[in-house]
N, C-alpha and C positions, 0 to 999 in steps of 0.2 A: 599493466597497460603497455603499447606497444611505445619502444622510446620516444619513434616520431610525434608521440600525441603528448609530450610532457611538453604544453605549450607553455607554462609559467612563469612568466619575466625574470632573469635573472638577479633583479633587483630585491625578489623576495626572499634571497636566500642570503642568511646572517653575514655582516661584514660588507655588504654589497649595497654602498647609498649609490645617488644618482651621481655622483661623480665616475663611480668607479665603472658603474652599468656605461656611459660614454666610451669609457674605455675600453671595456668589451665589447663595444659596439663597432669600434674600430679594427678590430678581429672577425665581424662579422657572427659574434656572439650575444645572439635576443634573449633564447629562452633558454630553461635549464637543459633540453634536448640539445641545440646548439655545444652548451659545456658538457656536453657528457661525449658529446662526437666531436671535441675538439682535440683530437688526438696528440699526441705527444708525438715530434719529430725526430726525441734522438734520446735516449736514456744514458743515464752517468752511473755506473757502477761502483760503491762503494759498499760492495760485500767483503774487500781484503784493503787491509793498509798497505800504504808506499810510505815509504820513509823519506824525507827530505835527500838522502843518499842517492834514491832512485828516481831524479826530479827529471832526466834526460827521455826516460822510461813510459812517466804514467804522470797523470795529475796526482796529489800528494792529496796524502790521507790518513793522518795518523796526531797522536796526541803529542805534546808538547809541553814545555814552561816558558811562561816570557821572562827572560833573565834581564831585561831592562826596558828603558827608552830612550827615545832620541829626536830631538827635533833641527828641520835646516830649512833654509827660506828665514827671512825675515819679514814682520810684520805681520800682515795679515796673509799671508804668503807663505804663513813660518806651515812646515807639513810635519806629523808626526811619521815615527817608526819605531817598530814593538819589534823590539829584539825577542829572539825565541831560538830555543834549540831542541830536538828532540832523540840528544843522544848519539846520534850520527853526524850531524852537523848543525852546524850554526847559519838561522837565516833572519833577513831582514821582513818586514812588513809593512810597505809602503801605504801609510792610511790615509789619503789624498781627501780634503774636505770630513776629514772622520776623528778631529782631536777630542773630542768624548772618550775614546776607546783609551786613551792616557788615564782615565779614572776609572773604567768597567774591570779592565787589565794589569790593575797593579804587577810589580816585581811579584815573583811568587809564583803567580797563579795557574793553576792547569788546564791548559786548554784543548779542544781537537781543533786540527786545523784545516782545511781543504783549499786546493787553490795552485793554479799555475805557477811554478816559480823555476826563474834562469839566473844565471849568472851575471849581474851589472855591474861595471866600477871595480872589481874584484870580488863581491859580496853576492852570494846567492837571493835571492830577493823576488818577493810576489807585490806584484800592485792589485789585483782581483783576488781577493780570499775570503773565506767564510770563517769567522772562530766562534766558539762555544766553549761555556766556562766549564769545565769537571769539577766534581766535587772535590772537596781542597783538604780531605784528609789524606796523609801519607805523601809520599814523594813520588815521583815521575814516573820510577820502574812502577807503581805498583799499578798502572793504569796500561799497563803491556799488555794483554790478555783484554781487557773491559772494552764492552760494547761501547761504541764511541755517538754521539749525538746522529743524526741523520745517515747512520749509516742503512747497509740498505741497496735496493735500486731506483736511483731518482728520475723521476719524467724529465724531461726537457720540452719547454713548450715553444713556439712561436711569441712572439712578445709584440706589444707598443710602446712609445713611450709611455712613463707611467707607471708601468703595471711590472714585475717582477715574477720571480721565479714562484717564488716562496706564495705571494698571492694568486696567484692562478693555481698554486697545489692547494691553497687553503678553501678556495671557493669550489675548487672540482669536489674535496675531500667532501664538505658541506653538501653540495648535490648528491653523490654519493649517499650521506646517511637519510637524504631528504628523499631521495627515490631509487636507489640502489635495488632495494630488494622487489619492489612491486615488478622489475621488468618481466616481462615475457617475453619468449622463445618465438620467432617470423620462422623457424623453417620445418616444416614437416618433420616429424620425429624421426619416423624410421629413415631419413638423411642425418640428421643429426647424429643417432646411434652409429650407423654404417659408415660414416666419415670420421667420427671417433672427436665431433666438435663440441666445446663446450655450455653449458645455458649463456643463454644472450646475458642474461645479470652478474657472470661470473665471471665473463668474457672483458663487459666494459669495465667492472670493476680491475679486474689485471691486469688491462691496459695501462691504467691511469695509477694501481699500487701494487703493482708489483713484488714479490719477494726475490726473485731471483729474475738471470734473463732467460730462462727457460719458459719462465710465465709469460714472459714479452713475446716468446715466437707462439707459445700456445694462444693469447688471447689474438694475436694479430691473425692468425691465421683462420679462427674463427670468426672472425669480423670482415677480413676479406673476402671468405670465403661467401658469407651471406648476402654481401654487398653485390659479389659479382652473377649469384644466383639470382637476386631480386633483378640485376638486371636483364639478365637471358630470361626471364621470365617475361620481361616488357618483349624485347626482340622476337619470342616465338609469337608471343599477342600479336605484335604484328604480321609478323607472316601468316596466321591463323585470316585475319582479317582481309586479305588480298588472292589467298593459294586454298585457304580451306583448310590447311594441313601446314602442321608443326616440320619445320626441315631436318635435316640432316645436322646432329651437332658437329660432327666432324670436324676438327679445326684445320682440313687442306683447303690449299685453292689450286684446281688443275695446270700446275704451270708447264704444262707440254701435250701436245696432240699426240696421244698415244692412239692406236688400232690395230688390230690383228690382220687385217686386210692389207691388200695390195692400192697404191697408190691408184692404180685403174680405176679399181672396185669403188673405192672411197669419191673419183670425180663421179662415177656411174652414178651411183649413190644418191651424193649429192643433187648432180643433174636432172636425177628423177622426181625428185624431194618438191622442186622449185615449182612457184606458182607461175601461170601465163606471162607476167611479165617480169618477175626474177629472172627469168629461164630467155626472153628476149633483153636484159642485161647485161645478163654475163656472154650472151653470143655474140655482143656490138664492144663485149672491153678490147683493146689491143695488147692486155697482158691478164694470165693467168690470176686467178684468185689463188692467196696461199693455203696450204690444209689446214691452219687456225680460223683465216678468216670461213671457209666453208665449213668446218666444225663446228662454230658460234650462229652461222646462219640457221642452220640445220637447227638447233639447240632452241634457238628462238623462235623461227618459225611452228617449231612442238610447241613451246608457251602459246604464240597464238590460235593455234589451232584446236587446244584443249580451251583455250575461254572462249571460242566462238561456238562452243560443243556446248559448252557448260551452262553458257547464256542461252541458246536453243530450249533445252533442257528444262530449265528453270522459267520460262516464257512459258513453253508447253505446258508444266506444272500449272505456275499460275493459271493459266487458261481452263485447266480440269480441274481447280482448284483443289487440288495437289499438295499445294505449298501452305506449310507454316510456318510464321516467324521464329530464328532465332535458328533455323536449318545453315548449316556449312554454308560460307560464303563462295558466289562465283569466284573460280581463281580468275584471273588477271598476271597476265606477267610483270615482274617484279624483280629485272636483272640490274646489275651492274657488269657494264664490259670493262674491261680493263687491258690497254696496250701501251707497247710502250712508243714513243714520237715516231711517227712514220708507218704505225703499223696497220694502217686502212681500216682505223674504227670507222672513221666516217663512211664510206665505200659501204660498210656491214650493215650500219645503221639505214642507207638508201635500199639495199636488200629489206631490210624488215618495212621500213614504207612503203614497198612496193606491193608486200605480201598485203599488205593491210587495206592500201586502195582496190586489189584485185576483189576483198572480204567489203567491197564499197563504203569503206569509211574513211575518215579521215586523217592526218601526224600534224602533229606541230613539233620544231624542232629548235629547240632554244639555248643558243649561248650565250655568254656574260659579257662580249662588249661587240659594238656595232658592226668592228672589225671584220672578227670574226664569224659572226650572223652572216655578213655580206659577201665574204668569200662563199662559203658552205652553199648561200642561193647563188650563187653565181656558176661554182661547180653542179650542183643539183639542175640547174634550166641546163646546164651543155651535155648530161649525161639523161635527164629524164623525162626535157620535154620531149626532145625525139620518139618516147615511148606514148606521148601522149597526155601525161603526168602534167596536169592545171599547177605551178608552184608560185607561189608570192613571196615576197618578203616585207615586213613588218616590223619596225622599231616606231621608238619614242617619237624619233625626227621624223619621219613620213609626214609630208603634208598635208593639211588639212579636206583637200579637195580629192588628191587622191587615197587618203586615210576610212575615208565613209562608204565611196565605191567597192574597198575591198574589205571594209566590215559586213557591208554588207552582202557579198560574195561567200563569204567565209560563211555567215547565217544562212545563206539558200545552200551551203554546197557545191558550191562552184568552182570551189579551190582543194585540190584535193592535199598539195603539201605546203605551210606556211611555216617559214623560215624568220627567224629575229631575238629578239631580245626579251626580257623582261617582261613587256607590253604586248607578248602572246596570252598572258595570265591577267591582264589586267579585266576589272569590272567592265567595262564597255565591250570585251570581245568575247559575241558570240559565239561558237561553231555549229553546224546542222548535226553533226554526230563526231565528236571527236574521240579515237577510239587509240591512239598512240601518241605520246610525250617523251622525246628524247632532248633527253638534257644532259650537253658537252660541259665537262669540266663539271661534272657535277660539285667537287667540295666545295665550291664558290656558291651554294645555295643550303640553304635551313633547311629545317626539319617543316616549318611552315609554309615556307614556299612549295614544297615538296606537296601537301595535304593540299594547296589551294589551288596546285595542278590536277592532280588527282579530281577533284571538284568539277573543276572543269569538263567533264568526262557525263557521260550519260547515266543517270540512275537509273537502274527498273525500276518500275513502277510498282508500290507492293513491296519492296524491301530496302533493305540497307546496303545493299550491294550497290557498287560502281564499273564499269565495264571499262574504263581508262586501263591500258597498257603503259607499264612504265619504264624506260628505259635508259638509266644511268649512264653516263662515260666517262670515263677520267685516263689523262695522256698522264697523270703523275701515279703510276703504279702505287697500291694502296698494300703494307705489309702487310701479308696473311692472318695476324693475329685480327690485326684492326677490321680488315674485309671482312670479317664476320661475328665482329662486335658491335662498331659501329652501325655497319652496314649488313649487319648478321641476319635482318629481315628476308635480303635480299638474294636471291642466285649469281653467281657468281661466271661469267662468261674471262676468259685470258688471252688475249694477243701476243702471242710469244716472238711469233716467225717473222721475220721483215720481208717485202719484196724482194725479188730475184734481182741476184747483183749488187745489193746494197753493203758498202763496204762499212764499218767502223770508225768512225772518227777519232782522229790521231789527238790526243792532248797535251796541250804541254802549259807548265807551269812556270810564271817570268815573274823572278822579284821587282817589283817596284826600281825603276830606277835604268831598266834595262829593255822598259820599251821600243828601243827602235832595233833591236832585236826582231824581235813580232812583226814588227811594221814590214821590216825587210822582207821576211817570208812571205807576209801578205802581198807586198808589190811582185812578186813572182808569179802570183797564183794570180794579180790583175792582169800582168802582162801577156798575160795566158790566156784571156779573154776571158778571166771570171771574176767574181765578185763577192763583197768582203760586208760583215757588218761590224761593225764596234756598239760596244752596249757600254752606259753610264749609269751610276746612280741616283744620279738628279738630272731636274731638264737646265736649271739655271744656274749659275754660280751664285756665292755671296761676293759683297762686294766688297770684302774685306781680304786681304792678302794672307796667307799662312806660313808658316814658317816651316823648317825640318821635325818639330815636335808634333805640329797639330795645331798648336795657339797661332790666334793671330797675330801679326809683324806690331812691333810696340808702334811705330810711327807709321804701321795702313799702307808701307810704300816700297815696300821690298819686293824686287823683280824675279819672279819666278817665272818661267812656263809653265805651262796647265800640267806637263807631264813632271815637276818638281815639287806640285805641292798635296801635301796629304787630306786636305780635306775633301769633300765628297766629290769627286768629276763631274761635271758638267756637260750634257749633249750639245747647248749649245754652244759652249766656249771650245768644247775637245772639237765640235766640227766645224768652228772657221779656223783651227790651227789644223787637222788636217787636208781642208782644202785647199791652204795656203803654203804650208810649210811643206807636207809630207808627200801629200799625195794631187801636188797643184796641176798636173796632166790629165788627169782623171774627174770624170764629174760625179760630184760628190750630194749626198741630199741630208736631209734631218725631216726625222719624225719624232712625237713624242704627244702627251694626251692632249695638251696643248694646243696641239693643232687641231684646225678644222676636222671634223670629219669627212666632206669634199677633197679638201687636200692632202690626208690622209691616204685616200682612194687613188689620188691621182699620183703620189709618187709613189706608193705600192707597186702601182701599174708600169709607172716606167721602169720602177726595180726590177720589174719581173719581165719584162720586155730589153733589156738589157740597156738602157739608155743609160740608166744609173749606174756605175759599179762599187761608190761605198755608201754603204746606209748607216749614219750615224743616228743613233733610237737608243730610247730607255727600255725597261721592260714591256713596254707595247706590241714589242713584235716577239711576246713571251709564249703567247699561240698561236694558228692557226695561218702564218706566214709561211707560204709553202713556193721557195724558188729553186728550182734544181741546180742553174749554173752558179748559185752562191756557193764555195767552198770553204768560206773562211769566216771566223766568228771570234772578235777580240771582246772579253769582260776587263773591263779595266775595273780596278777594286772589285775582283769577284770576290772577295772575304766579306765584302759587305752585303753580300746576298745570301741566299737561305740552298742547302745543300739541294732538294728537288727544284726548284726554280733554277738554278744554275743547270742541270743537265735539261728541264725546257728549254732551254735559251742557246744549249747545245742543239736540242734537238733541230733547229732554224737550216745546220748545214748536215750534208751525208743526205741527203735525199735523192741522190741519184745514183748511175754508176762510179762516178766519178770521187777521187780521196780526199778527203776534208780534215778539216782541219780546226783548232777549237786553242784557246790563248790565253790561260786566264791569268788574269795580273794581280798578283797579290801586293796588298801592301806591308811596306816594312814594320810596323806594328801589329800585324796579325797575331790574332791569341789563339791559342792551343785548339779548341774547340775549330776556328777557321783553317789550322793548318790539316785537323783530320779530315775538313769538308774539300779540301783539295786533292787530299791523296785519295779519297775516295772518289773521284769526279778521275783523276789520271788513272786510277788501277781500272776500274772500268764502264762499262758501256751500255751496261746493263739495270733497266730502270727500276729491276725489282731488287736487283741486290743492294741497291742507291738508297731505294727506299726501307729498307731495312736498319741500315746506316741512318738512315734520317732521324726514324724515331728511335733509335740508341740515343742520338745527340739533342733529339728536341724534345721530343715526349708525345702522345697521341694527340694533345689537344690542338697544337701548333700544326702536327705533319697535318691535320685534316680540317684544320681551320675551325673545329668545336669546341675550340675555349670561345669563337667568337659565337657562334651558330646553337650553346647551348643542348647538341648533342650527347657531351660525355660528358656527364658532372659526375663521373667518381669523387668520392672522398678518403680511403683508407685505403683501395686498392692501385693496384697501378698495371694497367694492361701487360706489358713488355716484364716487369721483374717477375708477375705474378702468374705468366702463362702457364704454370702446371696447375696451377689453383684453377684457373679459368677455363680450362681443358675438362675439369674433374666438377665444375659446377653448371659451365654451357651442357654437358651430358645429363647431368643431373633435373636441371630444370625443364629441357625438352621434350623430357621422360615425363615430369610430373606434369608439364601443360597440356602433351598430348592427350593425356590422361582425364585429364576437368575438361579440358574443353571440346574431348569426345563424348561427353555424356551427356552435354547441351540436352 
């Protein structure tokens, strides 16, 4: 049977009462499937002895006499120690709670001994070690050469309290004899043969008993390998189900506008491409579109224009009754854009709305918080109702009275592009034909949400098909591997180029402690008649005072400045010391989620009107805050933020011609991991090579938010270590699905 189906309580396999079964439980270990995929984290090599001589070297491995005992502590307090030597030197045996071992271990005895040991007090000495008695004929040397107890390659597991080493090998071994041999083989043979991998049952067996470590990299690699097949297996399914057709395994994502043409040729191109009121867009912009963003329109306008073919097609069909179920799905586009801060995703995403209204149907275009919904509508009515463009906007908060009027606008078609939150998707909102879904920041949404947009969208009648257009966006560049693993269903559009003129933002990195450093520079670049933000990582302080370590002041009353003490900064404490102390000329404001949404709006507005010049905010103004005269952008405690969020938060200044500037304050206890997310944030400027960097230091599920979202539940592979594996299995699987699911 296949391992997944060895549903059997681990309770029933020998040694395992319900005590113990809790405790596996606390590992997330139910059935014997569960223990048989609960892999071993780290293996201990004991195929060669170390001698106590070589204790600087290696963990120690080798046989032994205990030439005595010793006990110190008094009372109940008194601790044993087993003297031992093994010829090379003389060590101690720290046996903490373990005076039994005074009778098991007489003088005499030969033992193997395994275990960490350093030099304490003057006496080389282990307090963690494992002994095992030898047989007690002959003297010491004659056990020089003899296989010694546990030697071997030992798993290492994950633990709980409870549970040990030794019972977690004993319960796997017991799985093992209880269902080892029955497994069968998940992957096509002629892949198995041609990849040179071994049976699923010999594989998980060498995992978990290995003889050597050569076994270790053979079965892992066959476990990986399968793991990450089974998954491109899911990823083509889905592309199958939106495109008709299995993609391209190829693991590139096009990070540059290449063309053989002339730059003429390519706006010709382009300009001809465009539908009726693309084409009156781009003639009312007062700046050039860049050759990515015209490259990406071009690229999407082909997706809708082949499912509006497709869907033609397939209506006709049905009508001459044509059609049988279980035929190629209508494609539907199915991209992901990806730019880096600044780089006119949005502006791209209005081109494809516009192609879509002239095809008379309808967009909805949703972002993750009100903020930014509201901007987006508010650029969209100044750019699109001139064209004629009906556009709404739509959240949670919408009033009740004006809430109904435009539900039910939305259901006749009367609105052709609706802007908002969350509560574009919600049960109560209808659409007359909704045939586009663009959703900013995509990794801020599931895999669910994702399906119950989709939903949204018109079914033919007669199939399974849905004719929703989907359109992805993400300002946090997404690393290559992951763009089409993750997100591997999907086509892949890139934002490389920034608008004309756009300079670089200069960074620079301030120890704690030397803030008014920063400050200074900042007041140069006010005086200048421009404008600054400072970002925190909480909105309120505690009310407790902190010291130079961290802990709080013993008596709650030691006088610090906000800029003296290391616990979390505060927005609203850092902005009545800068509007008092630093920067008391100037007017200064605070946002943060805490505020209204009204008053949010309204000091936005004077930020960006220049009334404001420093905006004190937490990560709220982490998206879609777009002011050009701001140049200047202070993190204080940036180590306590996350390596992509720190260059959105960048992204806030450099939006214009103008040179900006970026401050991030580290603090004096920053750990190793924060100090690379710095040097990577100074060396450069660049969102994809940032993101690269990200997940080295986080891991996939963190950079894209699917340890929350339940997109990537690997378990034995790892995207980033294992990309030659996953290169050699996405080809692999694409191959085989094209294959089944052509012959439907």
């Amino acid at each position: 049977m296949k391992l997944s189906d060895i549903k059997n309580p681990v309770s029933t396999l020998p040694g395992v009462g319900p005590a113990a079964a809790k405790l596996f439980a606390k590992l997330n270990v139910f059935t014997a499937a569960d223990l048989l995929t609960f892999y071993p984290k780290d293996y201990e090599d004991r195929t060669r002895r170390v001698a106590f001589s070589l204790f600087r070297e290696a963990k120690i491995h080798c046989a032994a006499i205990v030439t005595g005992h010793d006990w110190f502590g008094y009372g109940r307090m008194k601790t044993l120690k087993l003297l031992v030597s093994d010829g090379t030197l003389d060590a101690e045996l720290i046996a903490f709670n373990r005076p039994f071992l005074e009778k098991q271990f007489p003088e005499g005895t030969i033992v193997s001994v395994t275990g960490q040991f350093e030099i304490k007090y003057g006496r080389l000495q282990s307090t963690s070690f494992e002994l095992n008695k030898l047989e007690q004929n002959g003297s010491l040397a004659d056990y020089e050469n003899a296989v010694l107890p546990d030697s071997g390659v030992l798993p290492v597991y994950p633990l709980t309290e409870g549970l040990n080493q030794k019972n977690v090998r004993k319960t796997i071994a017991a799985a093992l004899r209880e269902y080892g041999m029955g497994i069968v083989d998940e992957l096509p043979e002629y892949i198995m043969q041609s990849r040179s991998l071994l049976a699923k049952k010999d594989a998980v067996r060498m995992i978990h008993q290995p003889q050597t470590l050569a076994d270790v990299q053979k079965a892992r690699h066959t476990l990986i390998y399968e793991e990450l097949f089974q998954f491109q297996c899911v990823i083509a399914g889905r592309a199958w189900e939106h495109k008709g057709a299995v993609p391209e395994p190829a693991l590139t994502v096009p990070l540059q506008y290449a063309s053989a043409g002339s730059e003429s040729s390519e706006n010709n191109a382009f300009s001809v491409s465009l539908s009726p009121r693309q084409k009156e867009l781009s003639e009312r912009l007062p700046f050039p579109l860049t050759r990515d963003q015209q490259k990406v329109i071009m690229e999407m306008d082909d997706d809708l224009d082949r499912g509006y073919r497709e869907r033609a097609a397939l209506i006709k069909n049905i009508a001459e009754e044509k059609y049988t179920e279980g035929q190629k799905p209508v494609f539907t586009m199915a991209r992901l854009l990806q730019g880096d801060v600044g780089s006119g995703k949005t502006l791209a995403a209005f081109f494809i709305c516009l192609r879509v209204v002239d095809w008379k149907g309808q967009c909805a275009i949703m972002a993750p918080t009100e903020l930014l919904a509201r901007q987006h509508a508010e650029t969209a009515a100044r750019l699109l109702e001139p064209l004629g463009i009906r556009v709404a906007f739509l959240t949670g908060n919408v009033k009740a009275a004006g809430r109904s009027q435009l539900l039910k606008q939305l259901k006749e078609g009367n609105v052709d592009i609706v802007i908002g939150t969350h509560a574009l998707f919600s049960r109560q909102v209808l659409y007359n034909d909704l045939q586009l879904a663009v959703i900013d920041e995509q990794h801020r949404f599931g895999v669910l949400q994702r399906q119950a947009i989709i939903e949204k969208g018109r079914k033919i009648e007669g199939t399974s098909s849905y004719t929703l257009h989907l359109l992805m966006m993400s300002a946090t560049p997404i690393p290559q591997t992951l763009a089409l693993t993750v997100f591997g269903d999907l086509d892949v559009s890139v934002l490389r180029s920034m608008p004309q003129g756009r300079k670089p933002v200069t960074t620079y990195l301030v120890a704690e402690g030397h803030e008014q450093n920063a400050y200074e520079a900042v007041r140069k670049e006010l005086t200048a008649g421009h404008q600054a933000y400072f970002v925190y990582p909480a909105i309120e302080a505690d009310d407790r005072t902190y010291g130079e370590d961290g802990e709080p002041a013993a008596d709650g009353k030691e006088e610090r400045t906000p800029s003296q003490r290391t616990a979390p900064k505060s927005a609203e404490e850092m902005f009545a010391y800068l509007s008092q102390h630093v920067y008391p000329e100037f007017n200064c404001a605070l946002i943060h989620s805490r505020v209204g949404e009204d008053e949010q709006v309204r000091t936005l507005d004077a930020f960006r009107s220049g009334k404001i010049q420093v905006l004190a905010a937490t990560t709220v103004i982490e998206v879609g805050v777009d002011v050009p005269s701001a140049t200047c952008i202070v993190i204080e405690q940036a180590d306590r933020f996350g390596l992509a969020q720190l260059h959105q938060l960048r992204g806030r200044v450099g939006r214009s011609s103008m040179q900006s500037y970026c401050f991030l304050i580290y603090s004096k206890n920053i750990t190793e991991t924060g100090i690379q997310r710095m040097k990577a944030l100074r060396e450069s400027t660049d969102g994809f090579v940032i993101a690269e960097q990200d997940l080295k230091l986080r891991g996939p599920g963190e950079v894209t938010g699917t340890v929350q979202a339940g997109n990537l539940q690997l378990g034995i592979a790892d995207i980033e270590r294992d990309r030659d594996i996953l290169v050699q299995a996405r080809t692999d699987a694409f191959a085989y699905m094209q294959k089944k699911l052509s012959v439907r």
